[in-house]
C-alpha positions in Angstrom: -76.8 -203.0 -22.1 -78.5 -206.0 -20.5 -76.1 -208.6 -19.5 -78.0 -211.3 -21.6 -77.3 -208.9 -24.8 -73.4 -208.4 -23.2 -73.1 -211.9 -23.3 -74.3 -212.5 -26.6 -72.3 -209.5 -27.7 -69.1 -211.0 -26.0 -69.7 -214.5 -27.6 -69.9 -213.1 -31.3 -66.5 -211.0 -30.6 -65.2 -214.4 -30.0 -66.2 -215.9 -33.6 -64.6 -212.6 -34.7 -61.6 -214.0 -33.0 -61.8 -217.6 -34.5 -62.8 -216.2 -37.9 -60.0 -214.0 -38.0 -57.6 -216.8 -36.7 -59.2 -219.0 -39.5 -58.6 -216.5 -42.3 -54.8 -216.3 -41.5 -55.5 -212.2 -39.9 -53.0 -212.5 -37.0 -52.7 -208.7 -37.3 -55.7 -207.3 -38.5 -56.8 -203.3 -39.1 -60.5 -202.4 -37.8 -61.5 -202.3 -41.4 -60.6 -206.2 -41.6 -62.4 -207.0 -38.6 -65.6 -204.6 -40.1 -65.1 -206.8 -43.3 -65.3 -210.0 -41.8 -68.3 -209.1 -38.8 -71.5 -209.8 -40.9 -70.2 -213.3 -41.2 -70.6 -213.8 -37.5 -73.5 -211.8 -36.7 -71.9 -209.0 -35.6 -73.5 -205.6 -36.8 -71.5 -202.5 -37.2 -72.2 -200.6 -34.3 -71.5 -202.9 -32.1 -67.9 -203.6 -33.6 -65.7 -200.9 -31.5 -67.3 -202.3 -28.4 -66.5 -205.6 -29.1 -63.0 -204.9 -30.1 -62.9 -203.2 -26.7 -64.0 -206.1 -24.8 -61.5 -208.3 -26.7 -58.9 -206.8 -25.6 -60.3 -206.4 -22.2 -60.1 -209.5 -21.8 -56.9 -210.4 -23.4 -57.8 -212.3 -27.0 -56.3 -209.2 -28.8 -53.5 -206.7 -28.3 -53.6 -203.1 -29.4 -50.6 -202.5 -31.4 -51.4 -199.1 -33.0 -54.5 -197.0 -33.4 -56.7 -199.5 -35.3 -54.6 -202.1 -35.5 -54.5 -205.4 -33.4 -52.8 -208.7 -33.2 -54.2 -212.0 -32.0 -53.3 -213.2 -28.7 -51.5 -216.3 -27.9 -54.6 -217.2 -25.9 -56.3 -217.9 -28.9 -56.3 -221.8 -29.1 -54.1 -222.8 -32.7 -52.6 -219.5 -32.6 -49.1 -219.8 -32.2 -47.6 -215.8 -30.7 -47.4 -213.1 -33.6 -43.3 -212.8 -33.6 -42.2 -209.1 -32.5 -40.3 -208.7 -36.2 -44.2 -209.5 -37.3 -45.3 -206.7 -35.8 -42.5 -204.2 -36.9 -43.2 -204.8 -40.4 -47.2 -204.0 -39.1 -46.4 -200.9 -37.5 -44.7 -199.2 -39.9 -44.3 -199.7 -44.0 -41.7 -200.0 -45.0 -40.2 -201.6 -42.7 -36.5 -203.9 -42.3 -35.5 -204.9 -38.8 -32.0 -203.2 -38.7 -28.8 -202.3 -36.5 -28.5 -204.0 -33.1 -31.4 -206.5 -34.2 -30.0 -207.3 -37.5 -26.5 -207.5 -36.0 -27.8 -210.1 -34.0 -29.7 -211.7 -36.2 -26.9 -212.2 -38.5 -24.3 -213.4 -35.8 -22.3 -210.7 -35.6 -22.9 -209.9 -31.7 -23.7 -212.1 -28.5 -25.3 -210.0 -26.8 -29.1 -209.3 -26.8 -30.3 -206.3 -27.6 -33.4 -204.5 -25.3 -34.8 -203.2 -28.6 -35.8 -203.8 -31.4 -34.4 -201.4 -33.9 -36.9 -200.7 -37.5 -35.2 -199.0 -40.0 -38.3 -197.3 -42.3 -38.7 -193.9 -44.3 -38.7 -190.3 -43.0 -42.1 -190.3 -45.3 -43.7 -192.7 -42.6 -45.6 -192.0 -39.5 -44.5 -194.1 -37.1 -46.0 -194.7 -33.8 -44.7 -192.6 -30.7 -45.4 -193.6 -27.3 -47.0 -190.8 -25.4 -46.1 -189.6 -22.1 -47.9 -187.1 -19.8 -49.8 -186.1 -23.1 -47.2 -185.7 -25.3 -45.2 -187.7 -28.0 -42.2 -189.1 -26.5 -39.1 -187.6 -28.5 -36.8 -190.7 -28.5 -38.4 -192.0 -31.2 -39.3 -195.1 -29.0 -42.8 -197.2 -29.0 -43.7 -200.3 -27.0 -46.3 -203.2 -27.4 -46.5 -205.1 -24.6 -42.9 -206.1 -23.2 -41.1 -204.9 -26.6 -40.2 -201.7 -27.1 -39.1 -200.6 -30.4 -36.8 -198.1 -32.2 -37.3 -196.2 -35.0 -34.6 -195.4 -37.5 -36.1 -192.9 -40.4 -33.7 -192.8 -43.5 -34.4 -190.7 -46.8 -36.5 -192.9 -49.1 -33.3 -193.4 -51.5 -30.9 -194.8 -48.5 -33.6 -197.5 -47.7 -32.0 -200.5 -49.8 -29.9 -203.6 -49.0 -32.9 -205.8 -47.4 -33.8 -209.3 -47.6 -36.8 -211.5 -46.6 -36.7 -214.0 -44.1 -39.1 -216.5 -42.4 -39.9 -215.9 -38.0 -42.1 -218.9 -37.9 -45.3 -218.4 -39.9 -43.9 -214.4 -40.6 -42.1 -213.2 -43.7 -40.3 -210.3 -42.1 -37.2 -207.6 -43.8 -34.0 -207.4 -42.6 -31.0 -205.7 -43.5 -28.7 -207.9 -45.5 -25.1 -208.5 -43.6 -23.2 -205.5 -45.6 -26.0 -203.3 -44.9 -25.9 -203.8 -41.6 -22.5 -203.1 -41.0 -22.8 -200.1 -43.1 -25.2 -199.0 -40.8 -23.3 -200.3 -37.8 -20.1 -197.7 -39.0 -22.9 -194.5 -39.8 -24.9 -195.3 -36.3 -22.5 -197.0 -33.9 -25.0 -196.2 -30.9 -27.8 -198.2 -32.9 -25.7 -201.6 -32.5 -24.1 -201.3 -29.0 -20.6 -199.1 -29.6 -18.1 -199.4 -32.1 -16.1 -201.5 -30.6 -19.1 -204.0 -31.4 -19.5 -203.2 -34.5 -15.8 -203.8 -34.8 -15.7 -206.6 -33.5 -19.1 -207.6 -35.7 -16.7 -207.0 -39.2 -14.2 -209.4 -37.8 -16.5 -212.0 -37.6 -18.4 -211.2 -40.7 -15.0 -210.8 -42.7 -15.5 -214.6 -43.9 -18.9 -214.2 -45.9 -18.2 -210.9 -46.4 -19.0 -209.1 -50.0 -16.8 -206.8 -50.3 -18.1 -205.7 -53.8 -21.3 -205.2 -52.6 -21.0 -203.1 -48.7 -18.5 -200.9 -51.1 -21.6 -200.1 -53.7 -23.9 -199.7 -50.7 -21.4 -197.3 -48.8 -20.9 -195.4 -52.1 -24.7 -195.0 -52.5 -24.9 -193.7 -48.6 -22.1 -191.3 -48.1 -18.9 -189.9 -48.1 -18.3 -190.7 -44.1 -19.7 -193.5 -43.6 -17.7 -194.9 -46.9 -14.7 -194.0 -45.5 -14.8 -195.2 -42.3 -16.0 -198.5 -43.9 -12.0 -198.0 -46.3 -10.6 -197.9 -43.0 -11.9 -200.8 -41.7 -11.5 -203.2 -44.8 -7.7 -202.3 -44.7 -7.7 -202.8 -41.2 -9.0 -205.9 -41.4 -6.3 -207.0 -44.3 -8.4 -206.2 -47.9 -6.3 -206.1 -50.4 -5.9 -202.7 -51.2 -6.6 -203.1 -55.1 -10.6 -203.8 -53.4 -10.5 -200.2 -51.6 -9.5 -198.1 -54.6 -12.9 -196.7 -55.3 -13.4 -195.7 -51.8 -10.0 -194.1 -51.4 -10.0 -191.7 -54.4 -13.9 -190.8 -53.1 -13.8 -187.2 -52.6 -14.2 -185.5 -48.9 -14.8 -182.1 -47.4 -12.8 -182.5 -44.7 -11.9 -185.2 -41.8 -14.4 -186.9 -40.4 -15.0 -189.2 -37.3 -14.0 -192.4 -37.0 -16.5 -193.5 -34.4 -19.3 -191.0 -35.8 -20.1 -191.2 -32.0 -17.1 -190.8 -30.4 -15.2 -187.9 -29.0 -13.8 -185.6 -31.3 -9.7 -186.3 -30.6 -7.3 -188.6 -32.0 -4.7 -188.5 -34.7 -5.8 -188.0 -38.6 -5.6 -190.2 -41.0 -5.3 -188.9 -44.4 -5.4 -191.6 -46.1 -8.9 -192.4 -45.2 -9.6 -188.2 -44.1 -10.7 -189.8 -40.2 -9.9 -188.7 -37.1 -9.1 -192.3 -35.4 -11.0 -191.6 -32.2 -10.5 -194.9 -30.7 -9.4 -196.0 -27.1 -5.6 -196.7 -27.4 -5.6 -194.1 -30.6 -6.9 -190.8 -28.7 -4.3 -188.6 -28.3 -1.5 -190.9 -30.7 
């Protein structure tokens, strides 16, 4: 292509940009951007080379095969939020575990990731390696690499909507996330943290709620939650549902732990903790 025509080609990718931007499409699909090309001149067969040029030079960023996010660079634009682009790269989508956790107070420390809990019906985005599909079920968009946490369509439940800036995003609600924190200790740090994440959560705390949420998950994870609430001084007249729930057998305490430690039948858990291995 000439470099006048380049130019000219380069300078309509831009009104793409400031269209978009003006629309409200700070993640946009190459179907959007194909929608909203006549408008600034830009002819369909041209469109993929612009895109490619955009993000050559660094006013979009490729989150996912045909799908893009405005850049910061884009004067007005203020940076898409990384929960923004969770809820793009997947549907549906509720930031979860570690991120939630954090979100919600419950932990201090930072996490790396950031953890998407979605459905096992949904693709989600792999990064590749030598060729192949990286099995850790990891993916990352620039600086942020995310996790993602596939449930059976039925366990995905206890979300709310909150604002990141100019993004409505999903999250976990508090009860969920400690649920998930007892099923998935390794999602949110150890389960010491998530320990340590009830005892500040105690407070605001529903117990009436995390107990219909653990009864609609599982067995385990419902009685390790039992375990905790009487830990953590419930009145025991709260935990009658989860104590007459029936179970096949003991089960881990720290689902991630090392399989030692005395049984409790109360609760049917083996109480693999430091300082209860071996009691």
């Amino acid at each position: 292509m000439p470099t006048t025509q380049k130019i000219k080609q380069s300078l309509v990718g831009i009104e793409l940009v400031r269209l978009l931007a003006y629309e409200g499409d700070r993640i946009f699909t190459t179907d959007r951007a194909r929608e909203l090309a006549p408008r600034v001149g830009l002819k369909d067969p041209y469109l993929w080379e612009s895109l490619y040029h955009l993000r050559q030079n660094g006013w979009i960023v490729p989150l996912r095969r045909g799908l893009y996010a405005l850049s910061s660079t884009v004067p007005g634009i203020a940076p898409v939020h990384e929960f923004e682009v969770a809820m793009a790269l997947v549907r549906p989508a509720a930031i979860s575990y570690w991120s939630a956790l954090h979100y919600h107070g419950l932990t201090e420390q930072v996490p790396r990731k950031v953890f998407v809990l979605t459905t096992t019906e949904t693709s989600v985005p792999r990064m590749r390696r030598a060729g192949c599909n990286h099995p850790g079920g990891d993916y990352s968009v620039g600086d942020t690499t995310y996790r993602f946490i596939q449930v059976r369509p039925e366990r995905f439940f206890g979300t709310e909507k909150v604002w990141f800036g100019d993004a409505r995003v999903a999250i976990t609600d508090l009860e969920r996330t400690l649920l998930d924190g007892l099923s998935m200790p390794q999602y949110c740090g150890d389960f010491a943290e998530v320990l340590h994440a009830f005892e500040i959560g105690m407070a605001q705390l529903d117990v009436a709620r995390i107990t219909e949420y653990a009864l609609r998950l599982d067995a385990a994870t419902a009685k390790r939650l039992g375990w905790v609430l009487e830990s953590k001084g419930v009145n025991p007249s709260k935990v009658g549902r989860l104590t007459s729930l029936p179970i096949k057998g003991y089960r881990k305490l720290d689902s991630a732990g090392p399989k030692k430690g005395r049984y409790n039948s109360r609760w049917m858990v083996q109480e693999n903790l430091p300082g209860r291995v071996g009691a």
